[in-house]
N, C-alpha and C positions, 0 to 999 in steps of 0.2 A: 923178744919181750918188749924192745922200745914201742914197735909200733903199736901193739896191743893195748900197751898202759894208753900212750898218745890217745888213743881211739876211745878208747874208754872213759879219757879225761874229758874228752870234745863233747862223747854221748850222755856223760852222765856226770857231773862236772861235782856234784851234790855229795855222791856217793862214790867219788875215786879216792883211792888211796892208795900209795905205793906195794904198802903191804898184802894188801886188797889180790891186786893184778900177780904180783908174786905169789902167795898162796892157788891162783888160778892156774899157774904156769907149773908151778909143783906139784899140787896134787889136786888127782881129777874128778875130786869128789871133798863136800863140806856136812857136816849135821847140818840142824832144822835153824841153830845161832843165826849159820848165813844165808838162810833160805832167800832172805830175801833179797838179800845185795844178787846174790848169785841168780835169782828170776830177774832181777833187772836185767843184765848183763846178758843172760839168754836171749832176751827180747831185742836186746842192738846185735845179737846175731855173732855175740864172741865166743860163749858157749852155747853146747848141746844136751840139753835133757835125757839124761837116758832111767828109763824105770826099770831098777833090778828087785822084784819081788817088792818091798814092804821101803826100798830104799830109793833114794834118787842120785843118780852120778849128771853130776854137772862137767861134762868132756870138751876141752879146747879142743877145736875138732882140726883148724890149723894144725896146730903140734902137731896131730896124732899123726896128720895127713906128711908132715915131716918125715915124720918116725916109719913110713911105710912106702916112700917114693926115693926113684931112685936118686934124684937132685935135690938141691938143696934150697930149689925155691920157693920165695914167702909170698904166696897173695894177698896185696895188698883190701885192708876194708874198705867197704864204698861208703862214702861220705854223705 
């Protein structure tokens, strides 16, 4: 989660907050409140939009890619 927040601090400096990057890391989906912080954050390529029917899942697509491989390495953001 360091380097995510880091990453997010550098890209969006305006609209970081710890609890921000924590709630992104937890769970992978927000209401319409954080639409917008969460479309910022899509756009520097930390989350991934996904449309389920009438809803939108904002997915750390990192993690997931954690959560499905067999090692336990983190790719670094591009700067």
């Amino acid at each position: 989660m360091g380097h995510t927040a880091n990453f997010v601090r550098d890209k969006l400096p305006s609209k970081y907050s710890h609890e921000l990057v924590e709630q992104v890391v937890k769970q992978p989906y927000q209401r319409q409140t954080a639409s917008t912080y969460l479309t910022q954050i899509r756009d520097i390529v930390v989350l991934r939009e996904i449309k389920v029917g009438r809803e939108k899942l904002f997915i750390h697509h990192k993690l997931t890619q954690l959560f499905t491989q067999d090692s336990d390495e983190f790719k670094h953001y591009n700067k």
